[in-house]
DRENKE-516580 format. One record per residue (C-alpha): residue number from 1; residue in three letters; x, y, z. Coordinates in steps of 0.25 Angstrom, whole numbers, m for minus. Layout:
// residues N
@n = NUM	res = Ala	c1 = X	c2 = Y	c3 = Z
...
//
This chain:
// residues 284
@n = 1	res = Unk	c1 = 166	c2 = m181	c3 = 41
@n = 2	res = Unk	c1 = 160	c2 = m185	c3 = 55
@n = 3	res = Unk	c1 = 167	c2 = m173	c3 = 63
@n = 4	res = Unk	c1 = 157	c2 = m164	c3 = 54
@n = 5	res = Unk	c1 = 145	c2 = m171	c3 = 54
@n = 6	res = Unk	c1 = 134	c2 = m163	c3 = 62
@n = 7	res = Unk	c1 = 125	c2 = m175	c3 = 67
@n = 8	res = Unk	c1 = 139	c2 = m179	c3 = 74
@n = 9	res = Unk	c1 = 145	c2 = m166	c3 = 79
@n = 10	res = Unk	c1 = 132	c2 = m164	c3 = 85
@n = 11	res = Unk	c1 = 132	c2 = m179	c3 = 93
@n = 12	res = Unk	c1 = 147	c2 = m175	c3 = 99
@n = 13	res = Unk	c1 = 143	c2 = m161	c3 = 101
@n = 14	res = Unk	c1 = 127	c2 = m164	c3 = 110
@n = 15	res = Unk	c1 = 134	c2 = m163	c3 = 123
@n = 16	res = Unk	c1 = 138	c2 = m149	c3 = 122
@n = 17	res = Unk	c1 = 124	c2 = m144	c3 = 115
@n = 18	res = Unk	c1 = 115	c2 = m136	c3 = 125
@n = 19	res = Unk	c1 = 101	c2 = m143	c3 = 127
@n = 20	res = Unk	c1 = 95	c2 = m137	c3 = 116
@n = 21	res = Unk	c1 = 104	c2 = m140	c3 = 107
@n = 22	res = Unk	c1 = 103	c2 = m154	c3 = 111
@n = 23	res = Unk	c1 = 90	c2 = m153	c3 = 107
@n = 24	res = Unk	c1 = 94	c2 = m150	c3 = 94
@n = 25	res = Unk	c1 = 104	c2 = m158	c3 = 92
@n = 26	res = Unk	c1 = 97	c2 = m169	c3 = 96
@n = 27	res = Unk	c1 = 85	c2 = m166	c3 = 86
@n = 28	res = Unk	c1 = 96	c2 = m165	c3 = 74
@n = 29	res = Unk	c1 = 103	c2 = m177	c3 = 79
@n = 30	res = Unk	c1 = 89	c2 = m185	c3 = 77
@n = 31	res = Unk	c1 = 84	c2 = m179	c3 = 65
@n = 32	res = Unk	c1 = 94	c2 = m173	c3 = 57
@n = 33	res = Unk	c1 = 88	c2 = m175	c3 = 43
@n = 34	res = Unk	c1 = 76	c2 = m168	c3 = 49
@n = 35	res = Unk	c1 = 83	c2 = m157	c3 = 56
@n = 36	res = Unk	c1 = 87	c2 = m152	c3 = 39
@n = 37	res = Unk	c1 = 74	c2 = m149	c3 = 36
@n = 38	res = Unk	c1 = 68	c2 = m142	c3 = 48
@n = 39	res = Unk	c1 = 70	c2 = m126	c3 = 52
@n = 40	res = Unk	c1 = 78	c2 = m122	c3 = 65
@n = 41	res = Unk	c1 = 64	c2 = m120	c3 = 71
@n = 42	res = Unk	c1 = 60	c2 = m134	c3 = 68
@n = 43	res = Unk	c1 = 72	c2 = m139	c3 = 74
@n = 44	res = Unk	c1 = 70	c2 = m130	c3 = 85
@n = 45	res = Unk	c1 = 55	c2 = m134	c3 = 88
@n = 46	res = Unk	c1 = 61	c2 = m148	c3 = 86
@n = 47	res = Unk	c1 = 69	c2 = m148	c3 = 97
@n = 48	res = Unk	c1 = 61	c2 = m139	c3 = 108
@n = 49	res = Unk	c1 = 73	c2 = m128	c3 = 107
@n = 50	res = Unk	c1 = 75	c2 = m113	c3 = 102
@n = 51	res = Unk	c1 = 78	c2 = m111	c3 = 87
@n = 52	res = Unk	c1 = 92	c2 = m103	c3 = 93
@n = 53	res = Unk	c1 = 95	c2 = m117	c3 = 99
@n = 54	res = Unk	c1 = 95	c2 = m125	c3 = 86
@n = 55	res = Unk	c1 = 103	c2 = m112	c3 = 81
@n = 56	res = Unk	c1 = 113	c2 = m114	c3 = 93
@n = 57	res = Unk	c1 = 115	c2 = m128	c3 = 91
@n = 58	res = Unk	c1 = 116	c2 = m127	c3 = 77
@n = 59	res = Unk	c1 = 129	c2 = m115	c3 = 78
@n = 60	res = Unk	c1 = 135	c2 = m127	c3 = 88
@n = 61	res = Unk	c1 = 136	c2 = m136	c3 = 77
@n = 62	res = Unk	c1 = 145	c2 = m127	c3 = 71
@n = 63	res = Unk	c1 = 132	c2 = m121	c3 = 61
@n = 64	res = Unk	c1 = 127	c2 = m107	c3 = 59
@n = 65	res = Unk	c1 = 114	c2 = m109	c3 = 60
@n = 66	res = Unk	c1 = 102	c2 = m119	c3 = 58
@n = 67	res = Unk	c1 = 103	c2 = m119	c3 = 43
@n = 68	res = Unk	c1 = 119	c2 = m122	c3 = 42
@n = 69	res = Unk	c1 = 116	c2 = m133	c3 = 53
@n = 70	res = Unk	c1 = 107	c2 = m140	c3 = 45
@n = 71	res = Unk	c1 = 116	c2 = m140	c3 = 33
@n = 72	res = Unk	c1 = 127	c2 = m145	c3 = 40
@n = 73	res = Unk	c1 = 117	c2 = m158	c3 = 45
@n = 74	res = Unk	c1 = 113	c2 = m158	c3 = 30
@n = 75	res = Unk	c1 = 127	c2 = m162	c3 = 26
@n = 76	res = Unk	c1 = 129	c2 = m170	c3 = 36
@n = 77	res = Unk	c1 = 118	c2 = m179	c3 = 34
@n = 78	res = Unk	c1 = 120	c2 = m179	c3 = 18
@n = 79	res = Unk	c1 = 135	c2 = m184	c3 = 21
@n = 80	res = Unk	c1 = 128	c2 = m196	c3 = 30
@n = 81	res = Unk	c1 = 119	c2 = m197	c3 = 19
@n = 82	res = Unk	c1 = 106	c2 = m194	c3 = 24
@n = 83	res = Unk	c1 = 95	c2 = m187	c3 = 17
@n = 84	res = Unk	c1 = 98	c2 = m173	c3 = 22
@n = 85	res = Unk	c1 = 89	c2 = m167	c3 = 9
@n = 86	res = Unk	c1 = 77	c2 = m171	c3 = 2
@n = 87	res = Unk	c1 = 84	c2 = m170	c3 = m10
@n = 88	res = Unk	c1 = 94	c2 = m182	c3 = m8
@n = 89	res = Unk	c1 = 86	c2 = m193	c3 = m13
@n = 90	res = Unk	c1 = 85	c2 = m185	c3 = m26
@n = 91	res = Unk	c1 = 100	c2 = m184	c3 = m27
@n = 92	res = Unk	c1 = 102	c2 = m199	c3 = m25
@n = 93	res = Unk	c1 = 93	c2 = m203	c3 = m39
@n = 94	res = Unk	c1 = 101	c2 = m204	c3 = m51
@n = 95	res = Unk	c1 = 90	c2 = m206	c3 = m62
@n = 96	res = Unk	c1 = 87	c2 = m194	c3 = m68
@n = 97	res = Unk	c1 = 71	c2 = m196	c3 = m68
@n = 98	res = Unk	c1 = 71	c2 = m202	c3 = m54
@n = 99	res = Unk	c1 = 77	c2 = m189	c3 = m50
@n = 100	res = Unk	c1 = 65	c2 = m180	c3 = m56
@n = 101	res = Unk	c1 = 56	c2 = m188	c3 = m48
@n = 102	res = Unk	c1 = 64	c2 = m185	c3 = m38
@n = 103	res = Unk	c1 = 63	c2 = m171	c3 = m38
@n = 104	res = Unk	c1 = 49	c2 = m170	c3 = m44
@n = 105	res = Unk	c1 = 45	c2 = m179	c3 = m31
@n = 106	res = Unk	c1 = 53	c2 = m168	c3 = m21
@n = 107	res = Unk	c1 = 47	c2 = m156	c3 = m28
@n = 108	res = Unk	c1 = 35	c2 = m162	c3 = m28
@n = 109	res = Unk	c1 = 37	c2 = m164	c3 = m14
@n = 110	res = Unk	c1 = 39	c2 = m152	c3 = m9
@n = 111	res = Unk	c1 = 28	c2 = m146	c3 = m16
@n = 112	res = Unk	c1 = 17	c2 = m155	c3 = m10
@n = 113	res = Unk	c1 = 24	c2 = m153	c3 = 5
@n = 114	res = Unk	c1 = 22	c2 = m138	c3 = 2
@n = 115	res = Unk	c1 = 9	c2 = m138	c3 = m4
@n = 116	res = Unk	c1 = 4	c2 = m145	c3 = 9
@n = 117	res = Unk	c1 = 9	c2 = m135	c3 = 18
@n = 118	res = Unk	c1 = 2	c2 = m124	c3 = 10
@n = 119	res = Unk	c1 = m8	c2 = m115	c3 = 20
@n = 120	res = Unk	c1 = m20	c2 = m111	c3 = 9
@n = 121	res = Unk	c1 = m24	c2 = m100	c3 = 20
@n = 122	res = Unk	c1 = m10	c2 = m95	c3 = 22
@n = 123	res = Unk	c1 = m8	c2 = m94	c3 = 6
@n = 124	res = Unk	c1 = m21	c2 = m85	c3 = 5
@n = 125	res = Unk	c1 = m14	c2 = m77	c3 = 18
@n = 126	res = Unk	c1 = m2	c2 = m76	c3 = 11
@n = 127	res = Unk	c1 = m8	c2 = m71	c3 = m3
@n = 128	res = Unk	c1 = m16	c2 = m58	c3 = 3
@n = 129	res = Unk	c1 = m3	c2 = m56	c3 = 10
@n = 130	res = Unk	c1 = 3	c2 = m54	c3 = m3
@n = 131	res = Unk	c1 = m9	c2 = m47	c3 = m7
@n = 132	res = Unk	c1 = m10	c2 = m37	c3 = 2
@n = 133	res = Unk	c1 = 6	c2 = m34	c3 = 2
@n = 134	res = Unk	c1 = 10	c2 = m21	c3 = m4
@n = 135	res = Unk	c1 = 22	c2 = m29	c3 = m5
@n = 136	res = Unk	c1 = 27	c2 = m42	c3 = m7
@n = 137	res = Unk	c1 = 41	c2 = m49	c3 = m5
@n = 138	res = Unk	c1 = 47	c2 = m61	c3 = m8
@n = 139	res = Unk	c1 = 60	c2 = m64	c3 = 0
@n = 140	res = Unk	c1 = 70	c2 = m77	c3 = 1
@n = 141	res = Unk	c1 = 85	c2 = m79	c3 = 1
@n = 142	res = Unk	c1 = 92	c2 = m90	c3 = m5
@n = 143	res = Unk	c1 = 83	c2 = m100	c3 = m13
@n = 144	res = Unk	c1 = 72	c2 = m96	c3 = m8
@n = 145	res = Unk	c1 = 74	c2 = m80	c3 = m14
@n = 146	res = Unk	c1 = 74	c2 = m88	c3 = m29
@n = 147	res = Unk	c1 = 58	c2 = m94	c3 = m24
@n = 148	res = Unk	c1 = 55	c2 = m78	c3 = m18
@n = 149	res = Unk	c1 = 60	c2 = m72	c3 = m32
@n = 150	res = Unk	c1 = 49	c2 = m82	c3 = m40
@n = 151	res = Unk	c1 = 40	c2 = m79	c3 = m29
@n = 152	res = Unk	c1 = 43	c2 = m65	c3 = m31
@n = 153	res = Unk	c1 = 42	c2 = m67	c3 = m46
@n = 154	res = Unk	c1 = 29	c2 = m74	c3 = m46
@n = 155	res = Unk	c1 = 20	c2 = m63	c3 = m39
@n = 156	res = Unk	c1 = 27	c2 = m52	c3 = m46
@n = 157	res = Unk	c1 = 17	c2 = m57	c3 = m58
@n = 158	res = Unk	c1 = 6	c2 = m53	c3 = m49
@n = 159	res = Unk	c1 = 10	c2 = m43	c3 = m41
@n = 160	res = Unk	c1 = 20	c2 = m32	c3 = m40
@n = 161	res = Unk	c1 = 21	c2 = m32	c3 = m27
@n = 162	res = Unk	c1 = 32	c2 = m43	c3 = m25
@n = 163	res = Unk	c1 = 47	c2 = m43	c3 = m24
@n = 164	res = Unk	c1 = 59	c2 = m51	c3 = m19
@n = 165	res = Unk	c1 = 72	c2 = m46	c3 = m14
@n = 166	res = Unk	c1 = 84	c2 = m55	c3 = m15
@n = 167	res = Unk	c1 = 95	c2 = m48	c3 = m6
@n = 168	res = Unk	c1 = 93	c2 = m52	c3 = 6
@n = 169	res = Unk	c1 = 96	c2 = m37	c3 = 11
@n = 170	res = Unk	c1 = 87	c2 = m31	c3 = 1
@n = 171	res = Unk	c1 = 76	c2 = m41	c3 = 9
@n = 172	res = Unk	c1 = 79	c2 = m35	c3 = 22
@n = 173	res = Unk	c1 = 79	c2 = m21	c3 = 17
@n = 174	res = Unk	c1 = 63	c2 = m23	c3 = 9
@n = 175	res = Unk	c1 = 59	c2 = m31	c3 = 23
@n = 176	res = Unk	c1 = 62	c2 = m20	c3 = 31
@n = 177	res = Unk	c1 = 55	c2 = m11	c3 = 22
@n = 178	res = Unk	c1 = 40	c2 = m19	c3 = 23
@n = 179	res = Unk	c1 = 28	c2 = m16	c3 = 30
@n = 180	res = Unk	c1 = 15	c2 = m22	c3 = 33
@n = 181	res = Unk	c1 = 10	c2 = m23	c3 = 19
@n = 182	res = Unk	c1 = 22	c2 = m31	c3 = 13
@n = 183	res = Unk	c1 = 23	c2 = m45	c3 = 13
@n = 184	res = Unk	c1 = 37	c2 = m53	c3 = 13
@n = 185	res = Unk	c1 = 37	c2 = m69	c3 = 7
@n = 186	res = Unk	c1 = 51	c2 = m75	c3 = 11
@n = 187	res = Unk	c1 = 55	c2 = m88	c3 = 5
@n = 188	res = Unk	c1 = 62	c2 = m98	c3 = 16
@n = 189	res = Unk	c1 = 66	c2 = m112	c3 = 16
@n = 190	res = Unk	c1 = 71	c2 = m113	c3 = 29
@n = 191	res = Unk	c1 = 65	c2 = m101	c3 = 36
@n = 192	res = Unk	c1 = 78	c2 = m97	c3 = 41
@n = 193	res = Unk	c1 = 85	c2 = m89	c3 = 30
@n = 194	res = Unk	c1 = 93	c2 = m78	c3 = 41
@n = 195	res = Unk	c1 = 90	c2 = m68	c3 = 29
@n = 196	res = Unk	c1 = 75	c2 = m72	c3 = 26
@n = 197	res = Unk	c1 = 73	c2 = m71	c3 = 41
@n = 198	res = Unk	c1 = 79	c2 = m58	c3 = 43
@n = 199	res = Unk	c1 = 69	c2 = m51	c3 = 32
@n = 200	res = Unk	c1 = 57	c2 = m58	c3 = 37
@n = 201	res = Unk	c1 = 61	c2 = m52	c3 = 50
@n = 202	res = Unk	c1 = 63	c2 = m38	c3 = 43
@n = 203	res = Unk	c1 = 50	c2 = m39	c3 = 37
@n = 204	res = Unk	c1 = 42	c2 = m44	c3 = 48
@n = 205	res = Unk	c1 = 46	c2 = m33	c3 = 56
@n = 206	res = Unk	c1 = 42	c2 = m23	c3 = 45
@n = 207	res = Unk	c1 = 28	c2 = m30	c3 = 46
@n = 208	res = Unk	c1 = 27	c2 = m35	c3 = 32
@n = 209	res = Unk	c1 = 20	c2 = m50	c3 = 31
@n = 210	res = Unk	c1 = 30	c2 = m63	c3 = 29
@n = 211	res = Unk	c1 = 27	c2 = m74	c3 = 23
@n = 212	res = Unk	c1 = 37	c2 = m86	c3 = 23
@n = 213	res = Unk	c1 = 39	c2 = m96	c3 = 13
@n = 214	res = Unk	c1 = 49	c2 = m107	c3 = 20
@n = 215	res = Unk	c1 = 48	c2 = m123	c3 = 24
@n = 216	res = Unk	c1 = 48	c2 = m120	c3 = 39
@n = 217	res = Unk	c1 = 35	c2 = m115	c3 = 49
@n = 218	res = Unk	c1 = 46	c2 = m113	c3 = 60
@n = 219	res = Unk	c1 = 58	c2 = m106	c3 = 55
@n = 220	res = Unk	c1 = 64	c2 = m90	c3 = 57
@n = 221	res = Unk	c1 = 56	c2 = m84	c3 = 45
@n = 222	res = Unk	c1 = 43	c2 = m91	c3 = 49
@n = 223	res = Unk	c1 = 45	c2 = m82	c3 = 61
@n = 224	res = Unk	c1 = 42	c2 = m70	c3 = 53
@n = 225	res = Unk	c1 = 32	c2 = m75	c3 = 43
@n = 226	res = Unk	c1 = 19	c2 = m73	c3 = 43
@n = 227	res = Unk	c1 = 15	c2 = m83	c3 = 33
@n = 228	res = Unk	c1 = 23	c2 = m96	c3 = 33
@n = 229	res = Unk	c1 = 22	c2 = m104	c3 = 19
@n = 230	res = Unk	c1 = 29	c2 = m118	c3 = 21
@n = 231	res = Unk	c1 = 36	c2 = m125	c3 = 10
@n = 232	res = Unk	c1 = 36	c2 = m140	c3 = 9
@n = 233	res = Unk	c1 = 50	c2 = m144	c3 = 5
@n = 234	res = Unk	c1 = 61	c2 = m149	c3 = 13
@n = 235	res = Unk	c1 = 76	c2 = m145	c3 = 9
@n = 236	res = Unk	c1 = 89	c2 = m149	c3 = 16
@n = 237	res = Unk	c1 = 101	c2 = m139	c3 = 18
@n = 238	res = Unk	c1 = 106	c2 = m145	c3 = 7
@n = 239	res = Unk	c1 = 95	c2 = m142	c3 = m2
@n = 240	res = Unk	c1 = 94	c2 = m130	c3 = 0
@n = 241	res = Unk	c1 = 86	c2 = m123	c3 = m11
@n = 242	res = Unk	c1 = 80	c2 = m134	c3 = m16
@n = 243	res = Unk	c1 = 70	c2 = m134	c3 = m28
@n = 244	res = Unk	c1 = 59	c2 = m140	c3 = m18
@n = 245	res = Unk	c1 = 60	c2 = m129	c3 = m10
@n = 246	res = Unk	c1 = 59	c2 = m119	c3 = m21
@n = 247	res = Unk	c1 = 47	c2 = m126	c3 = m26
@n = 248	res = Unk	c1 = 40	c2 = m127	c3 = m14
@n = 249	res = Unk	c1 = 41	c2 = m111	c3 = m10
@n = 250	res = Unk	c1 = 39	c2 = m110	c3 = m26
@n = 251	res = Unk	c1 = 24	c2 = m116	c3 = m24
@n = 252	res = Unk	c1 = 20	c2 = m107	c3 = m12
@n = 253	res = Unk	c1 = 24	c2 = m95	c3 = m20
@n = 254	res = Unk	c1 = 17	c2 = m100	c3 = m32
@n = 255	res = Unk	c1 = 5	c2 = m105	c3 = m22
@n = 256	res = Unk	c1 = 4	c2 = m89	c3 = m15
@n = 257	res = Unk	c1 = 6	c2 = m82	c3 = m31
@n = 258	res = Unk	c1 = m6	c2 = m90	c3 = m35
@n = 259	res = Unk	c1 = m15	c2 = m88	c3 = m24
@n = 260	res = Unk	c1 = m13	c2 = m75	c3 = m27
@n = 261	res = Unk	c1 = m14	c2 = m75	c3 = m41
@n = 262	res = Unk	c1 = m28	c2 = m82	c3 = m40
@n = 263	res = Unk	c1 = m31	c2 = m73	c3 = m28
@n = 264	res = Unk	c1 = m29	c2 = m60	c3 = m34
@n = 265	res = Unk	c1 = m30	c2 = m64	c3 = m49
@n = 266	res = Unk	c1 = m35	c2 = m51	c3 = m54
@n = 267	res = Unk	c1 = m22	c2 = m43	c3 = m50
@n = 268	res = Unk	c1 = m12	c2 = m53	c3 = m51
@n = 269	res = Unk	c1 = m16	c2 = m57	c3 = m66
@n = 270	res = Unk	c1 = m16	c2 = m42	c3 = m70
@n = 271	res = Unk	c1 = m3	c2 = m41	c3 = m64
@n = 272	res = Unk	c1 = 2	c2 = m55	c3 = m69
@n = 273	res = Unk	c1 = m1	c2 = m50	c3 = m85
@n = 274	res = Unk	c1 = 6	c2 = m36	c3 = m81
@n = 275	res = Unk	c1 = 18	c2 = m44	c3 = m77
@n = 276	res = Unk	c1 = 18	c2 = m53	c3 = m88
@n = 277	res = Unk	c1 = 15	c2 = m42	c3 = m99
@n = 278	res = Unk	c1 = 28	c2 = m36	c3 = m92
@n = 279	res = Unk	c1 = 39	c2 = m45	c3 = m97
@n = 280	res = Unk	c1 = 31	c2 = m51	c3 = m109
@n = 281	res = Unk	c1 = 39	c2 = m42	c3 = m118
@n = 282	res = Unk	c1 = 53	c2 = m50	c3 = m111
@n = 283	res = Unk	c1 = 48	c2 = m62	c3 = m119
@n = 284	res = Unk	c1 = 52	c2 = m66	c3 = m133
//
């Protein structure tokens, strides 16, 4: 209904916004379809204003914070029938082998757009960070928690010094307990998960080296990180947990545990026959 749509409650409320949040609302008012896909500090950097502006301005349209804000414009603009997700010309094919296409072409996508993002020097960086580690931890919360425990998975056939922790309090706790030799990969989309930046926090403090895994340069977690790998997929609020997103932290990982595998191939192959030596007896 009109009285709920976003775009319009924002027209009829501009005269009482404070100038920064004119800013804002002018910039969302603009480009809403782009506004979806960028990270507070985007839209904040957009709109020459404080990242606690676009938070003021998104509790005055009745929202809790950035990422409820932009779900609401996403239903809005999906009721008007605009393209709020990439996804939505997929959902409009019928025939059953235009749809693979489809999502081949999306996957295929988002692979590429990560692939050009990829820093070869930042990798090699990343790799003797894992090296040197006396410990190494895989962190996410959500969706991104299911791509730590394959990261997790993966390096444990190499190396014993890996885990994931899935509680989010349990997170806290093991970050609070790291030191300068321990190095912490969190898994992000957005970059703005309260909970994944509360334990980068924790473990910057303890001094312990972060490397973030997310779609945004600018965003709360990047704050903390030391190493920044970008993901190339776009997702809408209301495709959250999309398989392109998965994918595309999927080939990072796979990318750092191959460049390891090659780089110390002596020790991770002799750990990679002990690992596999160990469950062999599981298998009929």
């Amino acid at each position: 209904m009109r009285e709920n749509h976003i775009l319009f409650n924002i027209k009829t409320s501009y005269s009482r916004f404070t100038k920064a949040e004119k800013k804002v609302a002018d910039f969302v008012i603009s480009a809403p379809e782009k506004v979806l896909f960028m990270s507070i500090t985007d839209v904040a950097d957009e709109c020459g204003v404080a990242e606690a502006s676009v938070y003021r301005f998104c509790r005055t349209m009745k929202a809790k914070g950035y990422q409820e804000f932009k779900m609401n414009l996403s239903f809005c603009l999906s009721e008007g029938d605009v393209q709020s997700a990439p996804d939505q010309s997929i959902r409009a094919v019928n025939d059953s082998s235009l749809m693979a296409d489809r999502v081949l072409a999306n996957h295929i996508s988002a692979l590429n757009a990560t692939r050009q993002l990829v820093v070869p020097d930042q990798i090699d960086r990343i790799v003797e960070m894992i090296h040197d580690a006396e410990r190494v931890s895989f962190f996410g919360i959500g969706h991104s928690l299911l791509t730590a425990r394959e990261a997790n998975n993966k390096f444990l056939r190499i190396t014993g010094k890996t885990s994931c922790i899935e509680d989010s309090h349990m997170q806290a706790m093991s970050a609070s307990m790291m030191t300068r030799n321990d190095v912490m990969i969190i898994l992000s989309y957005s970059g703005a998960t309260k909970d994944t930046v509360y334990v980068a926090e924790i473990a910057k403090e303890a001094g312990a080296g972060i490397v973030a895994i997310t779609r945004f340069r600018k965003s709360p977690l990047a704050v903390y990180a030391d190493e920044i790998l970008l993901c190339g997929a776009d997702e809408a609020p209301l495709d959250g947990g999309s398989l392109g997103v998965k994918m595309s932290q999927l080939y990072i990982v796979d990318l750092l545990f191959q460049e390891y595998f090659h780089r110390y191939h002596k020790e991770s192959e002799d750990n990679l026959k002990k690992t596999s030596k160990a469950v062999v007896e599981k298998l009929y």
